[in-house]
SEMIVEX-710800 format. One record per residue: x, y, z of N, C-alpha, C, O in turn; residue in three letters. Coordinates in Angstrom, 2 decimals. Each point is the difference from the previous one (the first is absolute). Example, Ala and Ser with C-alpha at 12.3 -4.5 7.8 and 13.67 -1.06 7.14 Angstrom:
<nodes>
[node [13.19; -5.69; 7.80]; [-0.89; 1.19; 0.00]; [0.90; 1.20; 0.00]; [1.04; -0.02; 0.66]; "ALA"];
[node [-1.39; 1.07; -1.38]; [0.82; 1.19; 0.06]; [-0.77; 1.09; 0.73]; [0.51; 1.11; 0.17]; "SER"];
</nodes>
This chain:
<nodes>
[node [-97.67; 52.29; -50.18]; [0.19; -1.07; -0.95]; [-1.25; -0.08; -0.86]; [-1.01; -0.62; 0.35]; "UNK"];
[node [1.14; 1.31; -1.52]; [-1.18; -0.52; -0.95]; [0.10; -1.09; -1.35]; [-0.80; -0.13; -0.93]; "UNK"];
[node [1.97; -0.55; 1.18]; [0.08; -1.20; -0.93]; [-0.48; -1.25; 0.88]; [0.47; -0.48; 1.04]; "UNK"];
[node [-1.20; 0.24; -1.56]; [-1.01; -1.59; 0.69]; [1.32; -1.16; -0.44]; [0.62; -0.75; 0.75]; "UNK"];
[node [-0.45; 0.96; -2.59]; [1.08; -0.92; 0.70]; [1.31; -0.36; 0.46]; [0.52; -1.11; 0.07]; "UNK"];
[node [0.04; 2.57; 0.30]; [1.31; -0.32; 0.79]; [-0.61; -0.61; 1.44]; [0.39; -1.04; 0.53]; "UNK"];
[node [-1.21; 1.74; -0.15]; [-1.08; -0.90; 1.48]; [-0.16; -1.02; 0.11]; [0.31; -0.73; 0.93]; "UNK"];
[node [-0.99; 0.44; -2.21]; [-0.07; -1.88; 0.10]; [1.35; -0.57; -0.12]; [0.42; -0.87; 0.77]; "UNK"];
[node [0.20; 1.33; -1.67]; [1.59; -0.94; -0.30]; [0.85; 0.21; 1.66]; [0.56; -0.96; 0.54]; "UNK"];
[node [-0.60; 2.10; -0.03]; [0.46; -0.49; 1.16]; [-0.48; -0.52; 1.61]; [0.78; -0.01; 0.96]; "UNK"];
[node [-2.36; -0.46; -0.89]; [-0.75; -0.23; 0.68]; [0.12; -1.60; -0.47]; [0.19; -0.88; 0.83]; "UNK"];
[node [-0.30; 0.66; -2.05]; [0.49; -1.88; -0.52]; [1.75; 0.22; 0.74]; [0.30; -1.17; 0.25]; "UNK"];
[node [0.45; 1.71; 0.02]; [1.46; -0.37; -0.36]; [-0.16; 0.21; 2.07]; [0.93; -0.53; 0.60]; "UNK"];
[node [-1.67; 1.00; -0.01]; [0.12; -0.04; 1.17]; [-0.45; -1.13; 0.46]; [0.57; -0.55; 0.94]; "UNK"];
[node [-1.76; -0.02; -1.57]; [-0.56; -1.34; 0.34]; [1.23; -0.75; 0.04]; [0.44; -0.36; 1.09]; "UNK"];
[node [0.34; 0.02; -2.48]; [0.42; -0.75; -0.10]; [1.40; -0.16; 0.75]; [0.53; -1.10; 0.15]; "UNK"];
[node [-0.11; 2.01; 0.20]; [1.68; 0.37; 0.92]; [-0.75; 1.12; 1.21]; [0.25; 1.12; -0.45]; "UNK"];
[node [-0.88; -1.00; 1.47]; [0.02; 1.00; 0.54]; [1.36; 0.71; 1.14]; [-0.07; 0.98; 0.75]; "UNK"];
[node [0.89; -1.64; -0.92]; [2.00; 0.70; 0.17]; [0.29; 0.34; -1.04]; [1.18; 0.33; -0.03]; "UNK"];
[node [-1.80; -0.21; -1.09]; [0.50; 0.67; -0.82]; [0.91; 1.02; -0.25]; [-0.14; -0.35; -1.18]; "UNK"];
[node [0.86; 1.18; 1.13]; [0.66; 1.25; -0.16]; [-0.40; 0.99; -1.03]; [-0.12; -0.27; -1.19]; "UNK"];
[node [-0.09; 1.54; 1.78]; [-0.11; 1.23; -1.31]; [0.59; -0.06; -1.15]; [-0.37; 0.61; -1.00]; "UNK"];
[node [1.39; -1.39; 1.08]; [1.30; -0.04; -1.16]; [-0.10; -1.02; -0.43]; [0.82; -0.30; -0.87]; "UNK"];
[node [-1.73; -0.60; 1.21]; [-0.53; -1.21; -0.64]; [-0.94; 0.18; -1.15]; [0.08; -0.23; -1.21]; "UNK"];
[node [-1.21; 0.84; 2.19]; [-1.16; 0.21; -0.77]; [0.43; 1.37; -0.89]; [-0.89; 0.02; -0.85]; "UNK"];
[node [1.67; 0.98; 0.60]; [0.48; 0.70; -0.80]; [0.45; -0.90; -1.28]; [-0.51; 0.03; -1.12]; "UNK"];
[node [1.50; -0.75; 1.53]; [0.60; -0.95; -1.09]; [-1.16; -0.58; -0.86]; [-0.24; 0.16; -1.19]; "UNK"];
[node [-0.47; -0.95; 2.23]; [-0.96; -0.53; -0.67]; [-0.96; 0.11; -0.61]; [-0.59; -0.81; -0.72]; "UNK"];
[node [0.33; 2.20; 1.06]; [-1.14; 0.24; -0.48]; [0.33; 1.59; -1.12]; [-0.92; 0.51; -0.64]; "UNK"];
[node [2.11; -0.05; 0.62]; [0.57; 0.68; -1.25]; [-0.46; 1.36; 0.39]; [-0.30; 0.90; -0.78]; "UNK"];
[node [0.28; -0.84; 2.31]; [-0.27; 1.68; 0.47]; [1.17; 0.19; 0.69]; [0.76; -0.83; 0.50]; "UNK"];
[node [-0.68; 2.27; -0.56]; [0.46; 0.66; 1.27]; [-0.13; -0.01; 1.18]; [-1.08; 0.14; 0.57]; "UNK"];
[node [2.51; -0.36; 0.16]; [0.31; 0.01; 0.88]; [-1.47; 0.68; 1.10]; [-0.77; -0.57; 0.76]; "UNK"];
[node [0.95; 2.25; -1.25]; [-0.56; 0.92; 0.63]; [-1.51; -0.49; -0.08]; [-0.66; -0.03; 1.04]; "UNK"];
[node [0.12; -0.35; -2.20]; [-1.23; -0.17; -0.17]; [-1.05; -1.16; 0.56]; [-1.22; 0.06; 0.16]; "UNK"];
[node [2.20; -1.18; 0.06]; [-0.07; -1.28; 1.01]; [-0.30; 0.17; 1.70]; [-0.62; -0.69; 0.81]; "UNK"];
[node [1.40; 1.96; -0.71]; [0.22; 0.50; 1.25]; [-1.62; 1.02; -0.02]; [-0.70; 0.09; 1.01]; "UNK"];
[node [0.45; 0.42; -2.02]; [-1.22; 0.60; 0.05]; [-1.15; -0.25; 0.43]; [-0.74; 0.58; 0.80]; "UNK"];
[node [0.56; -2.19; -1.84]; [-0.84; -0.38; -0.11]; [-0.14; -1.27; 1.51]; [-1.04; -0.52; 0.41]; "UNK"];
[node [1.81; 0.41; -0.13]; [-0.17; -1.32; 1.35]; [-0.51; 1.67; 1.11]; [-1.13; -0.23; 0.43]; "UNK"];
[node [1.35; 0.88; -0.21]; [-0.15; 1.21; 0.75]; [-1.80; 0.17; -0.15]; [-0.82; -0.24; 0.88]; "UNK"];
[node [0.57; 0.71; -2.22]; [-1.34; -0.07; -0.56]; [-1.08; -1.22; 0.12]; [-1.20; 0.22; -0.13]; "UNK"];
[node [1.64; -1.31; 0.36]; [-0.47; -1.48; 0.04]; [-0.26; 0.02; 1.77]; [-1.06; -0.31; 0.55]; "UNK"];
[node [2.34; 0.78; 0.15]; [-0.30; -0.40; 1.19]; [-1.31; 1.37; 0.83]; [-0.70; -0.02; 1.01]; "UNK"];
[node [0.88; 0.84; -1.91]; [-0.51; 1.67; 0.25]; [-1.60; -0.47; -0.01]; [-0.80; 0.51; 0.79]; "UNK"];
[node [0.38; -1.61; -1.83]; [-1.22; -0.31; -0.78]; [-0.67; -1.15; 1.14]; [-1.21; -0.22; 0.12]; "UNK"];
[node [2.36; -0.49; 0.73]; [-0.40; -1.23; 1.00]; [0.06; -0.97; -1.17]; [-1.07; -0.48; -0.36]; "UNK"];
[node [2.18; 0.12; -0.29]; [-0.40; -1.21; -0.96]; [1.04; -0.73; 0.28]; [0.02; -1.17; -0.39]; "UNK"];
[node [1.33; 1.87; 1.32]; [1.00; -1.35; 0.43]; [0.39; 0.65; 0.98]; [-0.54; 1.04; 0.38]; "UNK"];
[node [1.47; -1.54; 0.11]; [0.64; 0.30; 1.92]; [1.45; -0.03; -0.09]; [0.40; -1.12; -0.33]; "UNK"];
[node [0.09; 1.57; 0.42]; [1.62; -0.37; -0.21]; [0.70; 0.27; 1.74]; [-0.29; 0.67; 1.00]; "UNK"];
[node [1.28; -1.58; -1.39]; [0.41; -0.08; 1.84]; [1.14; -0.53; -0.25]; [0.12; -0.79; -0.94]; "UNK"];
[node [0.99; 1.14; 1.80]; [1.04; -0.30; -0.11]; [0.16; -1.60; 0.62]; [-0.88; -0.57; 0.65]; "UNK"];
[node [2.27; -0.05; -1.04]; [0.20; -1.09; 0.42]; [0.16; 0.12; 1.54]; [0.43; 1.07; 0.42]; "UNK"];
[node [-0.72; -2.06; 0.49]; [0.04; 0.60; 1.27]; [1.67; -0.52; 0.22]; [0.97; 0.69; 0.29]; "UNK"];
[node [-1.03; -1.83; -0.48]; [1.72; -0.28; 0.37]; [1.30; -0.05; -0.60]; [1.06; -0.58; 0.22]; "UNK"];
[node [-1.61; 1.58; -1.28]; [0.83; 0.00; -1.24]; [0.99; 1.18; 0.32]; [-0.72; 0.99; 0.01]; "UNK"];
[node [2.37; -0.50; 0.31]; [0.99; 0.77; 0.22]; [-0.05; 0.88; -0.92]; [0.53; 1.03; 0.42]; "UNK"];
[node [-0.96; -0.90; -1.63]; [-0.58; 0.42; -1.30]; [-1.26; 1.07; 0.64]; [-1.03; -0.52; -0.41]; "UNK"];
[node [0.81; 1.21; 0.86]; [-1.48; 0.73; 0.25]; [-0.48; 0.55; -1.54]; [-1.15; 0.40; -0.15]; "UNK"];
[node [1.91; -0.41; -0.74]; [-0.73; 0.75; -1.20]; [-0.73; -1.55; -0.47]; [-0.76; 0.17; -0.96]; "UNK"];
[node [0.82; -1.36; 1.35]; [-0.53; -1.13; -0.64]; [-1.61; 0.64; 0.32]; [-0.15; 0.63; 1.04]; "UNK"];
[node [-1.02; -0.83; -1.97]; [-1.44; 0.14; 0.10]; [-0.96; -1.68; -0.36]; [0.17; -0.58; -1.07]; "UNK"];
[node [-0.70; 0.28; 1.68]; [-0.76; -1.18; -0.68]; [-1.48; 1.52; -0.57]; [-0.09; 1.10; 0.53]; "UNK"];
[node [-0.84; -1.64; -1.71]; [-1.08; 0.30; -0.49]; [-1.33; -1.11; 0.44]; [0.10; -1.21; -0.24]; "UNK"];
[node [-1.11; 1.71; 0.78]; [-0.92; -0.50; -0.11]; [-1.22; 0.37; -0.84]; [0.07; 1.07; -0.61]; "UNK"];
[node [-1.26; -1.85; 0.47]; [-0.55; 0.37; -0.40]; [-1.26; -0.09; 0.68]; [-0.23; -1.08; 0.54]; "UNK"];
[node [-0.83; 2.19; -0.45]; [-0.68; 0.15; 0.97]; [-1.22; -0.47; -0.47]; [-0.02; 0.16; -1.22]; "UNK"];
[node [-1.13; -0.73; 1.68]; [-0.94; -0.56; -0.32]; [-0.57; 1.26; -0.88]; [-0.55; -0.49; -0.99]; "UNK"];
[node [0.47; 1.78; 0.96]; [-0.03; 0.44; -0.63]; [0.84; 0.34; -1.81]; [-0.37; 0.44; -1.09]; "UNK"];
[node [1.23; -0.80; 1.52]; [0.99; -0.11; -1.19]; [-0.47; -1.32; -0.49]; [-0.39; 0.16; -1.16]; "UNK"];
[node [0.21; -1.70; 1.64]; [-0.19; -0.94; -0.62]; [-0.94; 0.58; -0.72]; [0.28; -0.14; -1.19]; "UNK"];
[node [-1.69; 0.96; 1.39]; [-1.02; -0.07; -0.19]; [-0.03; 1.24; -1.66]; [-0.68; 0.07; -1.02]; "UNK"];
[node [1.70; 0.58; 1.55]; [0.51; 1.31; -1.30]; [0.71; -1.30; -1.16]; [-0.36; 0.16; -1.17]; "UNK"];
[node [1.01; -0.99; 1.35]; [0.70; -0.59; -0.91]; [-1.23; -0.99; -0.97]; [0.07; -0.23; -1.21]; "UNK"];
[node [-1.16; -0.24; 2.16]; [-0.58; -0.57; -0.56]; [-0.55; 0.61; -1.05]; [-0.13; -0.37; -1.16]; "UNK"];
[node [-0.29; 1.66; 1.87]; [-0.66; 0.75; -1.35]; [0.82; 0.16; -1.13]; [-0.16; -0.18; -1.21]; "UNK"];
[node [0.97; 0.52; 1.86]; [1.48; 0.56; -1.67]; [0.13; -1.45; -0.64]; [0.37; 0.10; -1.17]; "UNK"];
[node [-0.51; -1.02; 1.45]; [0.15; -1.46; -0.39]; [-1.09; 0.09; -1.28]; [0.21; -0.08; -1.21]; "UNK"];
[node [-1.27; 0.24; 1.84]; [-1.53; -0.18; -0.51]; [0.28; 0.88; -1.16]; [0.52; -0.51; -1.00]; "UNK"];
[node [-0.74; 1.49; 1.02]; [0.23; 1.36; -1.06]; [0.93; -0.51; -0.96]; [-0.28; -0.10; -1.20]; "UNK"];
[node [1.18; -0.17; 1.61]; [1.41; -0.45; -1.13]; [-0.30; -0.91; -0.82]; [0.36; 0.03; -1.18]; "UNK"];
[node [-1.28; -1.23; 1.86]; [-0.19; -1.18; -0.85]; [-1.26; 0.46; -1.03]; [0.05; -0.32; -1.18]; "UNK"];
[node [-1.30; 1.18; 1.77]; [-0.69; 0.53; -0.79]; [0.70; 0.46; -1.29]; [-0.05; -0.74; -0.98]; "UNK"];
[node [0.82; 2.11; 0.92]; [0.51; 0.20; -0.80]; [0.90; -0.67; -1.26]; [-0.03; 0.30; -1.20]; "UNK"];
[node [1.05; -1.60; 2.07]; [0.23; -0.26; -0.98]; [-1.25; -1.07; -0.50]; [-0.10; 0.36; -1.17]; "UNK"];
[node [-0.91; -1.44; 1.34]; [-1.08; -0.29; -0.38]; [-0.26; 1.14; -1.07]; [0.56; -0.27; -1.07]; "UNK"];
[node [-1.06; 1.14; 1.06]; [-0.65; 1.01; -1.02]; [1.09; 0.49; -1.45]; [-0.31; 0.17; -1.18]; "UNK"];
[node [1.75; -0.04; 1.92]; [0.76; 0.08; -0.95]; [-0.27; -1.32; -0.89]; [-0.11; 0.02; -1.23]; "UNK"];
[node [0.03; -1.07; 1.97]; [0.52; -0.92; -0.67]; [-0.90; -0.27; -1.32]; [0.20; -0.28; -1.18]; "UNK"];
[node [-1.43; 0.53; 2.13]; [-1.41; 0.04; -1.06]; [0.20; 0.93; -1.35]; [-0.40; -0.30; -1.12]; "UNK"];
[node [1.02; 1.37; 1.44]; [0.11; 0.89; -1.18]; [1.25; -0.38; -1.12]; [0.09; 0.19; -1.21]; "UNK"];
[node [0.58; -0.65; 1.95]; [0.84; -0.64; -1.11]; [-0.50; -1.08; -0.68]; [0.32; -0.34; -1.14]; "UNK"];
[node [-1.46; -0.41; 2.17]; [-0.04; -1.54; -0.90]; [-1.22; 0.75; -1.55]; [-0.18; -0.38; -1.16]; "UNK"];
[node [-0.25; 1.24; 1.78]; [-1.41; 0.61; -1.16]; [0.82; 0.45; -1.38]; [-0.21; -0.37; -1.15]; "UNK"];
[node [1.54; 1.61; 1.83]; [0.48; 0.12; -1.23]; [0.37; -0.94; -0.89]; [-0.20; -0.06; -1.21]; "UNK"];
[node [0.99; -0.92; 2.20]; [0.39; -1.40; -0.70]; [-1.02; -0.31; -1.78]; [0.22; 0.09; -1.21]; "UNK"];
[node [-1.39; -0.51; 2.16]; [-1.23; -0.72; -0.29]; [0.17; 1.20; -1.56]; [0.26; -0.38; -1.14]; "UNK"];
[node [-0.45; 1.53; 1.47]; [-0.37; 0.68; -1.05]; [0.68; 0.62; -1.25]; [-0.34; 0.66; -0.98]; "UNK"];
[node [1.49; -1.20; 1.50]; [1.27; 0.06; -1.04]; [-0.20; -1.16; -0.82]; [-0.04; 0.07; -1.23]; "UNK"];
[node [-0.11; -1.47; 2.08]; [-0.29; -1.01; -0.94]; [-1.22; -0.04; -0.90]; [-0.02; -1.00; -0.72]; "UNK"];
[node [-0.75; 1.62; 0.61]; [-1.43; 0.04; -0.96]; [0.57; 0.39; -1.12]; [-0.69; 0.17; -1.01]; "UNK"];
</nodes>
């Protein structure tokens, strides 16, 4: 997985539902099936979530997502970075702004 932010978008979407479904977070997040399946593989490969089946659920394909103190600690960063960026974008738009109006 070298997109930071399909990582973050689905490391926020685990926080927020961790029963989530592959076919959830596919939907939701406007990936592939296959690539959802990649990337939770890659995430758990990295120690950044835990996935475990429901224990009393007749369903065995049901998975809850966690997120591992390590993963909280990956999201924070991707958090941090993102807001940097847009901060700086934002800066560069407000300059052009500024300099269009002169």
């Amino acid at each position: 997985m070298n997109d930071n932010q399909d990582k973050f978008n689905i490391l926020r979407l685990i926080i927020k539902k961790p029963s989530v479904t592959q076919r959830e977070l596919s939907s939701e997040l406007g990936m592939s099936l296959g690539k959802i399946n990649f990337c939770l593989k890659e995430l758990k490969k990295k120690g950044l979530i835990k996935i475990s089946n429901f224990k009393k659920s007749k369903n065995k394909m049901n998975y809850i997502y966690l997120l591992t103190p390590k993963g909280i600690s990956q999201k924070t960063e991707l958090t941090l970075n993102f807001m940097q960026r847009k901060m700086q974008e934002y800066e560069e738009l407000r300059k052009e702004y500024e300099d269009q109006k002169k």
